[in-house]
PDB file of N, H, CA, C and O in Angstrom:
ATOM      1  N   UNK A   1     -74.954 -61.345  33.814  1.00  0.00           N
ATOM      2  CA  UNK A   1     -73.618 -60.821  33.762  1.00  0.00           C
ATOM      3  C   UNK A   1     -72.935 -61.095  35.100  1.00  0.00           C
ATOM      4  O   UNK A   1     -73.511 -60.788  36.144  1.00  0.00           O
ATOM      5  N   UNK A   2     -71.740 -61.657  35.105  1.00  0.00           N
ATOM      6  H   UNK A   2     -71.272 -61.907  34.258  1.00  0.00           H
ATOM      7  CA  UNK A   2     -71.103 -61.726  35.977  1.00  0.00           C
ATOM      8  C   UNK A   2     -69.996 -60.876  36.576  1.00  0.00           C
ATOM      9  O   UNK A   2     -69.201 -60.361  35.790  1.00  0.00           O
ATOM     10  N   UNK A   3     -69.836 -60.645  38.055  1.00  0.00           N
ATOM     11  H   UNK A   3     -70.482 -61.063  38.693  1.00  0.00           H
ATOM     12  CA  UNK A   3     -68.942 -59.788  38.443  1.00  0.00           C
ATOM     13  C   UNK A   3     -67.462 -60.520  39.099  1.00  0.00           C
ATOM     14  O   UNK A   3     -67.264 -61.365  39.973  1.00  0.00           O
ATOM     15  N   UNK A   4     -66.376 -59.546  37.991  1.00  0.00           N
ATOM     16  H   UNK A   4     -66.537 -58.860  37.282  1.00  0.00           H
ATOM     17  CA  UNK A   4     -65.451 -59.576  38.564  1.00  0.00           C
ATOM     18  C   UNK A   4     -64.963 -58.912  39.377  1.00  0.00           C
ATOM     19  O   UNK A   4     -65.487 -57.800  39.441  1.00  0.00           O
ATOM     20  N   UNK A   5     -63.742 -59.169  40.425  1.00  0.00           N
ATOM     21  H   UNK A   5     -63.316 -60.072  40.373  1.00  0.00           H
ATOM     22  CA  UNK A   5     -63.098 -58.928  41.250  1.00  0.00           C
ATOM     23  C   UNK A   5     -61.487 -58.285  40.359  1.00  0.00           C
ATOM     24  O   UNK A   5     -61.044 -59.045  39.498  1.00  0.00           O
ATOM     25  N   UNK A   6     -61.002 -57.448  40.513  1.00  0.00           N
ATOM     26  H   UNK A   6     -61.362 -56.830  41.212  1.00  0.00           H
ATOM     27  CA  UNK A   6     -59.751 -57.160  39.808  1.00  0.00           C
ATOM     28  C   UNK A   6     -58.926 -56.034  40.573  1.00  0.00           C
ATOM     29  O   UNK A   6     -59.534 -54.965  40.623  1.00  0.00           O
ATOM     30  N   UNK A   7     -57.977 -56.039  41.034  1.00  0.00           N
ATOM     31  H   UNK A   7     -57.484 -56.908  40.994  1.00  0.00           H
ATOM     32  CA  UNK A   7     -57.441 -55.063  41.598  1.00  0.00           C
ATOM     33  C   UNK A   7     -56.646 -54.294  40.567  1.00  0.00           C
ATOM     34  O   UNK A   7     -56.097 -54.667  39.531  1.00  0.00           O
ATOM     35  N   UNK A   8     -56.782 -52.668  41.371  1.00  0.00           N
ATOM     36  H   UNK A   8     -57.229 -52.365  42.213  1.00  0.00           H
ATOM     37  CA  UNK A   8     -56.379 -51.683  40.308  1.00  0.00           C
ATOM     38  C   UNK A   8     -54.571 -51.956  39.474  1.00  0.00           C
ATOM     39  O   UNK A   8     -54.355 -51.128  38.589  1.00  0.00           O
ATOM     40  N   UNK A   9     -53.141 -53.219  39.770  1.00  0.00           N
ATOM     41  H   UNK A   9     -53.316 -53.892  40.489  1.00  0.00           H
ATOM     42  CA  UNK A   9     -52.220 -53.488  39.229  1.00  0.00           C
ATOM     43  C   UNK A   9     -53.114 -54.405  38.445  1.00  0.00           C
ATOM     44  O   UNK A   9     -52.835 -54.207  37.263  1.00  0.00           O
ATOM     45  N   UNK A  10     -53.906 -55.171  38.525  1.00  0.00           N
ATOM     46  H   UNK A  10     -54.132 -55.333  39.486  1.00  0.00           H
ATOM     47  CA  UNK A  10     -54.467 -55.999  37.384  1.00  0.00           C
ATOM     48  C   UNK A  10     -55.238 -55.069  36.166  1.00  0.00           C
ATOM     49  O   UNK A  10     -54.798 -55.163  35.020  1.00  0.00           O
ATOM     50  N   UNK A  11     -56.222 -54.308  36.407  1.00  0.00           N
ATOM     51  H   UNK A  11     -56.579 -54.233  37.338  1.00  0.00           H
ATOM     52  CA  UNK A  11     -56.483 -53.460  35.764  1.00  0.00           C
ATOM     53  C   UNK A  11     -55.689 -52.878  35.008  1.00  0.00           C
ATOM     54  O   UNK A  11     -55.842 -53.082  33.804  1.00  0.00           O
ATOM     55  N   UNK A  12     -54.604 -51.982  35.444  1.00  0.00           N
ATOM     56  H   UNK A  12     -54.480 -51.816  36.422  1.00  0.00           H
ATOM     57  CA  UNK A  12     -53.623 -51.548  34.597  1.00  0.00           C
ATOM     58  C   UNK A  12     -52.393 -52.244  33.614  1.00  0.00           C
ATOM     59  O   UNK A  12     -51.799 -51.720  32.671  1.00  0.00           O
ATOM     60  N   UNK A  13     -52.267 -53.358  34.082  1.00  0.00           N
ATOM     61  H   UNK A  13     -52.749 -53.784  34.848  1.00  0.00           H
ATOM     62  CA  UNK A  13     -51.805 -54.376  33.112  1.00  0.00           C
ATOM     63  C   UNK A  13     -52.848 -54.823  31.682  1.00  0.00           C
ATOM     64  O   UNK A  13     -52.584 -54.937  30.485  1.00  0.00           O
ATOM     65  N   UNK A  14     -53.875 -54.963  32.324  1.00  0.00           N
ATOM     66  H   UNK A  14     -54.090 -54.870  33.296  1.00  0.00           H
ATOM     67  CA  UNK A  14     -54.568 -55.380  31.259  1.00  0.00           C
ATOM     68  C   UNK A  14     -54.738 -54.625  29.968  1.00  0.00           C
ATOM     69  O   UNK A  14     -54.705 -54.964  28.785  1.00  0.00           O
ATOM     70  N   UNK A  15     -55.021 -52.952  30.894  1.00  0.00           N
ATOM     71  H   UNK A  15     -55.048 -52.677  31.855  1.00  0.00           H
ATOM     72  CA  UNK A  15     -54.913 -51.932  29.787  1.00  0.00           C
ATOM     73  C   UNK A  15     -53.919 -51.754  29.242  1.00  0.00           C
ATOM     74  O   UNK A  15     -54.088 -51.552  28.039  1.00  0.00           O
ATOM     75  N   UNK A  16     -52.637 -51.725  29.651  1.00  0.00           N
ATOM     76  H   UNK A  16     -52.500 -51.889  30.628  1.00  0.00           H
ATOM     77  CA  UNK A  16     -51.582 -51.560  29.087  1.00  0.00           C
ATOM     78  C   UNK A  16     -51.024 -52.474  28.232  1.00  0.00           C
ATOM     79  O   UNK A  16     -50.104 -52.284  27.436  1.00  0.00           O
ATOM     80  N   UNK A  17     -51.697 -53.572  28.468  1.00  0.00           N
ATOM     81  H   UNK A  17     -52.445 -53.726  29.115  1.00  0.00           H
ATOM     82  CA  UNK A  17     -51.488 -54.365  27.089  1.00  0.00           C
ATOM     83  C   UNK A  17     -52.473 -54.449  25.938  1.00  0.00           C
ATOM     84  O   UNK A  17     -52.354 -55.050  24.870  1.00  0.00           O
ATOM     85  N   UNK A  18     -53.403 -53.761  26.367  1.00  0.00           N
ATOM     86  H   UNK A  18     -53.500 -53.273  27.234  1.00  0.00           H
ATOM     87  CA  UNK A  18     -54.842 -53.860  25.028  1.00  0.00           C
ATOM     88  C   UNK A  18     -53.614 -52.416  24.632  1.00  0.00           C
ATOM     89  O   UNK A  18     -53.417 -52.155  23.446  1.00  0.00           O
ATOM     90  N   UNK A  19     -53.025 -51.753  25.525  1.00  0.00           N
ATOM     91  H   UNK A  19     -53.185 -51.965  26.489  1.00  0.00           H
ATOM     92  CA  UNK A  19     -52.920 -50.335  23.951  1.00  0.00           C
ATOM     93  C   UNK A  19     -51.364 -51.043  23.491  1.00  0.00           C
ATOM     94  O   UNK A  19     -51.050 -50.628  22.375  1.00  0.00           O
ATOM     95  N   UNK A  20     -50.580 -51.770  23.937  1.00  0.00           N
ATOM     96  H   UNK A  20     -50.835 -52.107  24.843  1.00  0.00           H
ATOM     97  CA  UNK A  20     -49.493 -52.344  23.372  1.00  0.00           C
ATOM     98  C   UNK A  20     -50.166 -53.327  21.719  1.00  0.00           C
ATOM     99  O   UNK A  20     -49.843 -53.449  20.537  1.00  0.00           O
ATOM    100  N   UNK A  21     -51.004 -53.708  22.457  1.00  0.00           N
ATOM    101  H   UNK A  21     -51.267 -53.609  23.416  1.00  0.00           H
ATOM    102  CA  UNK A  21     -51.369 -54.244  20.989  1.00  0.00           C
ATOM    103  C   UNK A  21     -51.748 -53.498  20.060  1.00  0.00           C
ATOM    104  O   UNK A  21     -51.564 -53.654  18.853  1.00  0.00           O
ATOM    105  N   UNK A  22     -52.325 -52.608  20.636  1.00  0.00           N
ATOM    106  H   UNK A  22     -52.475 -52.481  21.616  1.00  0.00           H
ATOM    107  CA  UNK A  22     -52.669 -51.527  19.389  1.00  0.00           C
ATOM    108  C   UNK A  22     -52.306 -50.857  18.580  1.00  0.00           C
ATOM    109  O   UNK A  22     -52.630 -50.384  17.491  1.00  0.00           O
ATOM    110  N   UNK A  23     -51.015 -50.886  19.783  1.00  0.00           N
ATOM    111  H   UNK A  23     -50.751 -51.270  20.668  1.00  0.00           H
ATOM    112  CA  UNK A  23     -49.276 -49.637  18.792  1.00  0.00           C
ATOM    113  C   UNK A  23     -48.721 -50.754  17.814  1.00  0.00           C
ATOM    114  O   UNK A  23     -48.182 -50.406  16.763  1.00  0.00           O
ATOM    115  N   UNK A  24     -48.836 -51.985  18.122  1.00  0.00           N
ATOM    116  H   UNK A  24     -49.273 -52.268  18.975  1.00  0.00           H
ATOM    117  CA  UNK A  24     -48.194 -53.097  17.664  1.00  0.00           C
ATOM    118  C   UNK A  24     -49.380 -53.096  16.081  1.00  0.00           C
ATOM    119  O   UNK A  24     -49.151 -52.965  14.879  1.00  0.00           O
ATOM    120  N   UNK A  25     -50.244 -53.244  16.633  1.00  0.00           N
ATOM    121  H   UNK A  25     -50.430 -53.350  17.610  1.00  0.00           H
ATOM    122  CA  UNK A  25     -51.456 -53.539  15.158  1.00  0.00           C
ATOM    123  C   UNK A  25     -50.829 -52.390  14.366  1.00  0.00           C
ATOM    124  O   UNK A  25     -50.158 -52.655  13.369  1.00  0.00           O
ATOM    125  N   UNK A  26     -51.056 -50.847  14.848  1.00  0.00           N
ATOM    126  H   UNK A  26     -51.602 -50.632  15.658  1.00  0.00           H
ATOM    127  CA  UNK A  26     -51.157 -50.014  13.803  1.00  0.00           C
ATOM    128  C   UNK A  26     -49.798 -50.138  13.452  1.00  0.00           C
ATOM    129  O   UNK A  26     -49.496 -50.004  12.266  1.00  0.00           O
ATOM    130  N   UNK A  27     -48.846 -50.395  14.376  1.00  0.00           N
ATOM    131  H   UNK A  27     -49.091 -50.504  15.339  1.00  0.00           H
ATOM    132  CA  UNK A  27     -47.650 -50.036  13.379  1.00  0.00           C
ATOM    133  C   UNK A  27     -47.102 -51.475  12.575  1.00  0.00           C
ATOM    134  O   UNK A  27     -45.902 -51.613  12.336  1.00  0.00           O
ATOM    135  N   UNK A  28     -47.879 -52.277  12.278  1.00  0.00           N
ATOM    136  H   UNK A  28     -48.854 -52.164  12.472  1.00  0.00           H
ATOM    137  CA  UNK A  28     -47.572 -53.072  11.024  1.00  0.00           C
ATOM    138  C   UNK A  28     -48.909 -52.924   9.839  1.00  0.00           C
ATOM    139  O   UNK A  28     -48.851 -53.208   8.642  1.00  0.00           O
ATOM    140  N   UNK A  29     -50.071 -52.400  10.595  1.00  0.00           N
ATOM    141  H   UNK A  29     -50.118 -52.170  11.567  1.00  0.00           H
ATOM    142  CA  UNK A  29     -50.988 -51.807   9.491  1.00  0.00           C
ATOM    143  C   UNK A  29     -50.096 -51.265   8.722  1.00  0.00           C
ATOM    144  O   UNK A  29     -49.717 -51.721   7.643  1.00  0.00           O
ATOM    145  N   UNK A  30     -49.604 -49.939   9.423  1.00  0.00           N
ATOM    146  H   UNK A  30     -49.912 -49.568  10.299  1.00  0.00           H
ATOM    147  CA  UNK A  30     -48.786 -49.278   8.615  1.00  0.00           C
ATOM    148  C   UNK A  30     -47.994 -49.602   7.700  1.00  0.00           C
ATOM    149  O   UNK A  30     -47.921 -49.292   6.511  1.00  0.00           O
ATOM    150  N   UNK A  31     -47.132 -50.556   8.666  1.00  0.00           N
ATOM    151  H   UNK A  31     -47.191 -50.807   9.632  1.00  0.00           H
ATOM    152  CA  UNK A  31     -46.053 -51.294   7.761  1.00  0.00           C
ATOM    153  C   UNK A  31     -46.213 -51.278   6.164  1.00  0.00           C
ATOM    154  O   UNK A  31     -45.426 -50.855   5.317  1.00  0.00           O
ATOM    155  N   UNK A  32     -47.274 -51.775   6.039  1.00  0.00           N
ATOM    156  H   UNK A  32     -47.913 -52.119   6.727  1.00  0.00           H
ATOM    157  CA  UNK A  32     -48.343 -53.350   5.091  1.00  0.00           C
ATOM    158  C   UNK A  32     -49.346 -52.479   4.650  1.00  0.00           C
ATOM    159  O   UNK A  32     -50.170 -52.801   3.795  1.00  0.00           O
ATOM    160  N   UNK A  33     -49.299 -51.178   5.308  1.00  0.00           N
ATOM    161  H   UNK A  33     -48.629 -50.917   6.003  1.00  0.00           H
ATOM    162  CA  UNK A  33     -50.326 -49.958   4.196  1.00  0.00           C
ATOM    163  C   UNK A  33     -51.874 -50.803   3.801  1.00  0.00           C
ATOM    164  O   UNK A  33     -52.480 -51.034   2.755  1.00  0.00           O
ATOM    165  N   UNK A  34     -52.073 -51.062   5.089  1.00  0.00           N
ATOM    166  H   UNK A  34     -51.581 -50.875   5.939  1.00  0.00           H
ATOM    167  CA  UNK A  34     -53.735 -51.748   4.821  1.00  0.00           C
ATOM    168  C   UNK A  34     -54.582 -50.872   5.602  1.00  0.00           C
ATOM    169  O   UNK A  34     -55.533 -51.462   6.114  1.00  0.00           O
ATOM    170  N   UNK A  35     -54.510 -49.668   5.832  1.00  0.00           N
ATOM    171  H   UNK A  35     -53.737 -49.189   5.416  1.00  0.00           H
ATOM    172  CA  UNK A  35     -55.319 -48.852   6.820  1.00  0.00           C
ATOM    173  C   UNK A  35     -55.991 -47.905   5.438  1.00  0.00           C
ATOM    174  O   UNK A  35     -55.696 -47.992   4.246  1.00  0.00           O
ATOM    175  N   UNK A  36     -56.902 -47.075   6.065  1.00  0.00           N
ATOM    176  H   UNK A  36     -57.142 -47.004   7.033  1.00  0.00           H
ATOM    177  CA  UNK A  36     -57.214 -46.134   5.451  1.00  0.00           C
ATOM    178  C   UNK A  36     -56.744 -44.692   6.533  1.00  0.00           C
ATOM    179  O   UNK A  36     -56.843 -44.659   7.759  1.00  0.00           O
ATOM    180  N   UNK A  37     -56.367 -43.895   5.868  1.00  0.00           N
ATOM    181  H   UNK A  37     -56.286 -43.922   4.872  1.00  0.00           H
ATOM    182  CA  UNK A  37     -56.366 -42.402   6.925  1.00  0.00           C
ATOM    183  C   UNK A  37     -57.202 -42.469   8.104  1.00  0.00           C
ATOM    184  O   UNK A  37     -56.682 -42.152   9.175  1.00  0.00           O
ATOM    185  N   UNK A  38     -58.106 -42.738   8.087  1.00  0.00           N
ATOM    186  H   UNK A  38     -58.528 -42.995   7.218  1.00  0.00           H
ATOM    187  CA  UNK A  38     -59.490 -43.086   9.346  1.00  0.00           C
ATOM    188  C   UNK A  38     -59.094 -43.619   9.912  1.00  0.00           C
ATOM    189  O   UNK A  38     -58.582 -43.410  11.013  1.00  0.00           O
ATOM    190  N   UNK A  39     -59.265 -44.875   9.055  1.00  0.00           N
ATOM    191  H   UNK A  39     -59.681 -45.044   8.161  1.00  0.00           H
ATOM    192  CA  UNK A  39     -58.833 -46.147   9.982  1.00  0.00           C
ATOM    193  C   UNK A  39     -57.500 -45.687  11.246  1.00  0.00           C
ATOM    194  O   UNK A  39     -57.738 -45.690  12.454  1.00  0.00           O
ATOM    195  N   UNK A  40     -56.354 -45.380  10.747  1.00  0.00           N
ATOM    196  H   UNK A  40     -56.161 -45.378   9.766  1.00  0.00           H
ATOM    197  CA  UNK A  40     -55.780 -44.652  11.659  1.00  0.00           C
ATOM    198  C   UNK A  40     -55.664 -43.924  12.180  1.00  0.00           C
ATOM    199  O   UNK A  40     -54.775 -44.035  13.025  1.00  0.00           O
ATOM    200  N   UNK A  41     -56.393 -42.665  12.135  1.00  0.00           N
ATOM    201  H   UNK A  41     -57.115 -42.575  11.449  1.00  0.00           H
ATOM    202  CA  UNK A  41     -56.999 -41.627  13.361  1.00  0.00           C
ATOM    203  C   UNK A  41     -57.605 -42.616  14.068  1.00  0.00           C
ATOM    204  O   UNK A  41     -57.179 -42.723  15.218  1.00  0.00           O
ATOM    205  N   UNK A  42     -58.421 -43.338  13.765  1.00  0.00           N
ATOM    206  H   UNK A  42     -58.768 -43.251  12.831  1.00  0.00           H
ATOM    207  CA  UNK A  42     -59.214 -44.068  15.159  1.00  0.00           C
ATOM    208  C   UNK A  42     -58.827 -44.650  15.664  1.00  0.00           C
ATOM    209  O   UNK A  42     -59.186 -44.580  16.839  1.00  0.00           O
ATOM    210  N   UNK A  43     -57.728 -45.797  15.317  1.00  0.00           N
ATOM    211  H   UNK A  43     -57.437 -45.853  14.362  1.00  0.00           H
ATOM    212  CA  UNK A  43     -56.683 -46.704  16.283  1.00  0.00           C
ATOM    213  C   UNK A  43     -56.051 -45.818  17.186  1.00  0.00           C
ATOM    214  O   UNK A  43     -56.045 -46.126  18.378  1.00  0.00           O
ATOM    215  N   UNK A  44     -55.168 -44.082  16.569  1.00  0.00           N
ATOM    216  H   UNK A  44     -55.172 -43.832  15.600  1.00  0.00           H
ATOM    217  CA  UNK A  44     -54.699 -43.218  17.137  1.00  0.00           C
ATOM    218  C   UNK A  44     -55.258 -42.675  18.098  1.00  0.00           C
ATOM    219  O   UNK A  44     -54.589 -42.381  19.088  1.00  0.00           O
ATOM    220  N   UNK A  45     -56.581 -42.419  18.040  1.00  0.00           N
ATOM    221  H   UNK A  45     -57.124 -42.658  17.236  1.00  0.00           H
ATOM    222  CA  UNK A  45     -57.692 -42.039  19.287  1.00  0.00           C
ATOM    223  C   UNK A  45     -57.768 -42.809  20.549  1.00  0.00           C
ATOM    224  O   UNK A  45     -57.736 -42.458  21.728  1.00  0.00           O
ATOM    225  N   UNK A  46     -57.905 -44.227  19.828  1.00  0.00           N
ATOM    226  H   UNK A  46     -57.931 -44.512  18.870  1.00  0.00           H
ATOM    227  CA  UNK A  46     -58.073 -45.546  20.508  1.00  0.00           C
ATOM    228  C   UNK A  46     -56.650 -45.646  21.755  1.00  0.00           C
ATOM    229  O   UNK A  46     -56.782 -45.885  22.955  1.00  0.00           O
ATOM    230  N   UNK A  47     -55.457 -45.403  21.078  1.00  0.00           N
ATOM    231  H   UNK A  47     -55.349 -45.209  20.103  1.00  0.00           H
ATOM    232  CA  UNK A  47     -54.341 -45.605  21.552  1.00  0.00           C
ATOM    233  C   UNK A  47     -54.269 -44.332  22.820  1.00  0.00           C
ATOM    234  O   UNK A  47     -54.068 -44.450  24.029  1.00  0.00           O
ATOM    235  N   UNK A  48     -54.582 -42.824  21.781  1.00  0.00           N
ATOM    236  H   UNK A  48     -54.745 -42.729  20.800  1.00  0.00           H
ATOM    237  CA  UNK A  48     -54.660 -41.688  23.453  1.00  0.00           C
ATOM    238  C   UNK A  48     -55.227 -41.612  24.310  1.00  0.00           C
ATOM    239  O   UNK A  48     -54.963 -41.031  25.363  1.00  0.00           O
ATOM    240  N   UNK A  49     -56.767 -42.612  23.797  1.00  0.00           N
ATOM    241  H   UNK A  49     -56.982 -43.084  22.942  1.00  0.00           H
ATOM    242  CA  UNK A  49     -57.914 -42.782  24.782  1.00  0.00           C
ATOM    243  C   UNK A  49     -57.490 -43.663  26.325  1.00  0.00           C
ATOM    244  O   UNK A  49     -57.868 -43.364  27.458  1.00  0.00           O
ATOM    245  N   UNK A  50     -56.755 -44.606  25.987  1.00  0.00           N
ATOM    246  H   UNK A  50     -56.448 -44.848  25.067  1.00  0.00           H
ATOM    247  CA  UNK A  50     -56.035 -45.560  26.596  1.00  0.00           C
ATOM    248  C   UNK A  50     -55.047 -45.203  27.694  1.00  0.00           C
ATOM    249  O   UNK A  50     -55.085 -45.447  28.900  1.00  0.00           O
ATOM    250  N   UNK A  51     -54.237 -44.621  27.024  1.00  0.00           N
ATOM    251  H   UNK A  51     -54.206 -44.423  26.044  1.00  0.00           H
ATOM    252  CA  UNK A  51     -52.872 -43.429  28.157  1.00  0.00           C
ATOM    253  C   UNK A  51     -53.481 -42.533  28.839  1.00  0.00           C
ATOM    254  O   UNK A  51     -52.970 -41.960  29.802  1.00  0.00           O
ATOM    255  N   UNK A  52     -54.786 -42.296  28.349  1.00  0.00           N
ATOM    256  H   UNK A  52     -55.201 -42.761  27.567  1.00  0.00           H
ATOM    257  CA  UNK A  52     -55.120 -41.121  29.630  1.00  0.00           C
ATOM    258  C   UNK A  52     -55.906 -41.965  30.682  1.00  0.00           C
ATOM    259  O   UNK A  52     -56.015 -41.392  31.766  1.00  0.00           O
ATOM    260  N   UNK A  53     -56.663 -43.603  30.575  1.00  0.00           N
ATOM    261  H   UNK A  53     -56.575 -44.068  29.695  1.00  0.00           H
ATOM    262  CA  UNK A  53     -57.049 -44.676  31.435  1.00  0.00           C
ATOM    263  C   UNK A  53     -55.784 -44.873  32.108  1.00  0.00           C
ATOM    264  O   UNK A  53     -55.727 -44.961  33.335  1.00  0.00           O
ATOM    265  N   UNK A  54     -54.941 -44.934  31.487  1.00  0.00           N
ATOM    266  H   UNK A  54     -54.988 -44.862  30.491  1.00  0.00           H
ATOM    267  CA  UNK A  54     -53.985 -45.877  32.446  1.00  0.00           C
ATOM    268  C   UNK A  54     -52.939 -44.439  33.210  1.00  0.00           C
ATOM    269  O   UNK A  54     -52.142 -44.667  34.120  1.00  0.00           O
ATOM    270  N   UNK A  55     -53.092 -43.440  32.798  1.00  0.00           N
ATOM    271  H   UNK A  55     -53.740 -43.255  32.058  1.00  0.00           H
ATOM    272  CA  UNK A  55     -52.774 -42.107  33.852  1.00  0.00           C
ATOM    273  C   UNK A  55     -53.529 -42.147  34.690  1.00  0.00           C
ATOM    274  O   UNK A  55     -52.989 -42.293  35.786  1.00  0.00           O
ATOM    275  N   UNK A  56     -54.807 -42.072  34.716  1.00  0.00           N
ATOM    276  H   UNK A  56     -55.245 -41.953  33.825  1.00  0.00           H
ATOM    277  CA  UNK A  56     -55.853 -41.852  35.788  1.00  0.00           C
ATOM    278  C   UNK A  56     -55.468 -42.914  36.370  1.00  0.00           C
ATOM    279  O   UNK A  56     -54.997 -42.529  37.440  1.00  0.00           O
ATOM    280  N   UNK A  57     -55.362 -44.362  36.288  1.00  0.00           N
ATOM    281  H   UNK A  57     -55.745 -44.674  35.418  1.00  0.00           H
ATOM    282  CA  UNK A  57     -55.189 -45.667  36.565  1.00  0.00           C
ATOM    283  C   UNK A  57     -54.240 -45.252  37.732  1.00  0.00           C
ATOM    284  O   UNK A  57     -54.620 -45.004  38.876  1.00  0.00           O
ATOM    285  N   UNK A  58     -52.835 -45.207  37.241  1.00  0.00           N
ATOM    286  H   UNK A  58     -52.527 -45.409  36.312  1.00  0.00           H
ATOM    287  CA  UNK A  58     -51.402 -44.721  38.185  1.00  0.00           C
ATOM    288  C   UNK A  58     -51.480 -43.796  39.428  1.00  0.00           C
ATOM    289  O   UNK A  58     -50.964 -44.070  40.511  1.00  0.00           O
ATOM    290  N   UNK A  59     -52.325 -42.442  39.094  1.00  0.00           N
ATOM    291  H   UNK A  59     -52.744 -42.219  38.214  1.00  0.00           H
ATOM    292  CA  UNK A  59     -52.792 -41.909  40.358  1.00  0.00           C
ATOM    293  C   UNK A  59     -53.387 -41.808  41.178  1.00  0.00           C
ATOM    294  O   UNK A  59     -53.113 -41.199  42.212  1.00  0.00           O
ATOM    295  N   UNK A  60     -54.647 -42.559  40.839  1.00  0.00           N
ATOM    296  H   UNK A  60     -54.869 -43.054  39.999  1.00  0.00           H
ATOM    297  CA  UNK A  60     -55.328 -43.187  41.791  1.00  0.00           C
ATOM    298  C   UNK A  60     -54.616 -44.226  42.638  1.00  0.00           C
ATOM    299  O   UNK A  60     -54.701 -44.055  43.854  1.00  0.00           O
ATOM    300  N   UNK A  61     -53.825 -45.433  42.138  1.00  0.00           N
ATOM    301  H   UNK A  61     -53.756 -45.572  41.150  1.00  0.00           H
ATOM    302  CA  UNK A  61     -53.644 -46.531  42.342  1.00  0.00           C
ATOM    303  C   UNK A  61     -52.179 -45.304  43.808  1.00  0.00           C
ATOM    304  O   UNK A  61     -52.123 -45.235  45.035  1.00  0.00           O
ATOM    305  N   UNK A  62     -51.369 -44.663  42.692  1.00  0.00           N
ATOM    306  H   UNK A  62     -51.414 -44.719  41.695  1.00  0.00           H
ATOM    307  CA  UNK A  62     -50.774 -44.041  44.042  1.00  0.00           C
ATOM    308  C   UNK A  62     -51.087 -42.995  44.751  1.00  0.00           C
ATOM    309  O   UNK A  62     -50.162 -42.386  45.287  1.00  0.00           O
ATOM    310  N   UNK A  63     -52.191 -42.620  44.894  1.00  0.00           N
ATOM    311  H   UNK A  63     -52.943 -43.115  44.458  1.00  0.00           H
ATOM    312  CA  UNK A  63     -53.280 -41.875  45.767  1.00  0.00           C
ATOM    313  C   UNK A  63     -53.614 -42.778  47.340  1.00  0.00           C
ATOM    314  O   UNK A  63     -53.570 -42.427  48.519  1.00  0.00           O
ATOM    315  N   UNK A  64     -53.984 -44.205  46.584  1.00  0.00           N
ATOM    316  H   UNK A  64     -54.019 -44.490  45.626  1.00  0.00           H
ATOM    317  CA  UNK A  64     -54.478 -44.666  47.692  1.00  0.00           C
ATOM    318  C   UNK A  64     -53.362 -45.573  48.333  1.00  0.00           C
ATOM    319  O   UNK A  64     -53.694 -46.282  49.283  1.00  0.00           O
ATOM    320  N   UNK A  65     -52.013 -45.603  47.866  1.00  0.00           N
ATOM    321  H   UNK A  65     -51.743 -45.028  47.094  1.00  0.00           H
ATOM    322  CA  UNK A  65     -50.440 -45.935  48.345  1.00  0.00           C
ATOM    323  C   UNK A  65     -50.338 -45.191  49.725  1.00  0.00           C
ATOM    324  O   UNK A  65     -49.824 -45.727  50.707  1.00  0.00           O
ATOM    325  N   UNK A  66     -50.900 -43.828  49.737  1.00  0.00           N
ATOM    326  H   UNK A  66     -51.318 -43.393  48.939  1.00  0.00           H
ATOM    327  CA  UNK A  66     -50.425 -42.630  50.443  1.00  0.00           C
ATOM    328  C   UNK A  66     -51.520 -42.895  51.856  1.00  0.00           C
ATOM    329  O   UNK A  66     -51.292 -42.617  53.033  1.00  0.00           O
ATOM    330  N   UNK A  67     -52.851 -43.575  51.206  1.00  0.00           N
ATOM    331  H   UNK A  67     -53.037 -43.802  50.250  1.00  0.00           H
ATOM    332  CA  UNK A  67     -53.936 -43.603  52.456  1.00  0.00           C
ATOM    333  C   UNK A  67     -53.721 -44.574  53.877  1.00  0.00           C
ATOM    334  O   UNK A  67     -53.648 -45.796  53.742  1.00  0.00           O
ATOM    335  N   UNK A  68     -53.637 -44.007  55.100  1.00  0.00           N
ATOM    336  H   UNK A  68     -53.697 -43.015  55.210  1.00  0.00           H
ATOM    337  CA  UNK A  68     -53.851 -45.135  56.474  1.00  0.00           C
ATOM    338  C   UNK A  68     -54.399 -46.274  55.871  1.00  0.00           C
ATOM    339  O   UNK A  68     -55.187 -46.427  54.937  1.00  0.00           O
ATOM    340  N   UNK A  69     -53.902 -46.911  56.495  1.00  0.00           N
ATOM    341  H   UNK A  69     -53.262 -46.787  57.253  1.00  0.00           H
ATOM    342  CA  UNK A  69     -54.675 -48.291  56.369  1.00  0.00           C
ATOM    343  C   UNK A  69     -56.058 -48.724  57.566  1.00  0.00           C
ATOM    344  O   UNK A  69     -55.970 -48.601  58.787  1.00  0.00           O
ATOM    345  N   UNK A  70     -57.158 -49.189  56.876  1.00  0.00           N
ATOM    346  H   UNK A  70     -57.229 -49.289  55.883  1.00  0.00           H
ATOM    347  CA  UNK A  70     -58.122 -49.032  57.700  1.00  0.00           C
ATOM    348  C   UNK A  70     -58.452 -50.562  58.303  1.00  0.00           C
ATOM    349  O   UNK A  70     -59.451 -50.779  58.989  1.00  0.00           O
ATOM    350  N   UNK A  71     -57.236 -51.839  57.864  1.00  0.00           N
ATOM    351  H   UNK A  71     -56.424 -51.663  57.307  1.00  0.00           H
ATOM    352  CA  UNK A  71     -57.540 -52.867  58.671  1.00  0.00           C
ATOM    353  C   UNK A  71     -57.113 -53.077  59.992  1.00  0.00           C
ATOM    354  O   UNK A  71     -56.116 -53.789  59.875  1.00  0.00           O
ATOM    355  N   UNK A  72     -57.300 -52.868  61.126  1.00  0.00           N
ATOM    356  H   UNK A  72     -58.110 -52.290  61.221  1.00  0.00           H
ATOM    357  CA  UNK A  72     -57.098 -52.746  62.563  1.00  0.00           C
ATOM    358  C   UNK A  72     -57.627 -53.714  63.145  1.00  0.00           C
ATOM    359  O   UNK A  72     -57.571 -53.803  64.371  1.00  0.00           O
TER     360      UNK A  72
END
């Protein structure tokens, strides 16, 4: 397994577009009524699971906005 390098604005882009797709999937599932009830609680899970990553994501990211800088 290989390790990436990603800084926390890359990170949060990335997530924020895996749950854009997701609002995007379910809401033409919907559209097109190919889900089952489940099926959409779990995309729905999938989707809150996501906003609370990319909250934590934002305050951290401006947590450490606020920190000295330690290159001297």
């Amino acid at each position: 397994m290989k390790t990436i390098a990603v800084s926390y604005k890359q990170l949060y882009e990335i997530i924020s577009a895996l749950e854009l797709k997701l609002k995007l999937s379910l809401a033409e599932a919907n559209d097109r009524s190919i889900l089952t009830e489940d099926e959409i609680a779990d995309m729905s899970n999938d989707i809150a699971f996501l906003e609370v990553i990319l909250a934590d994501l934002k305050s951290t990211f401006e947590r450490w906005q606020t920190l000295p800088s330690t290159r001297d």
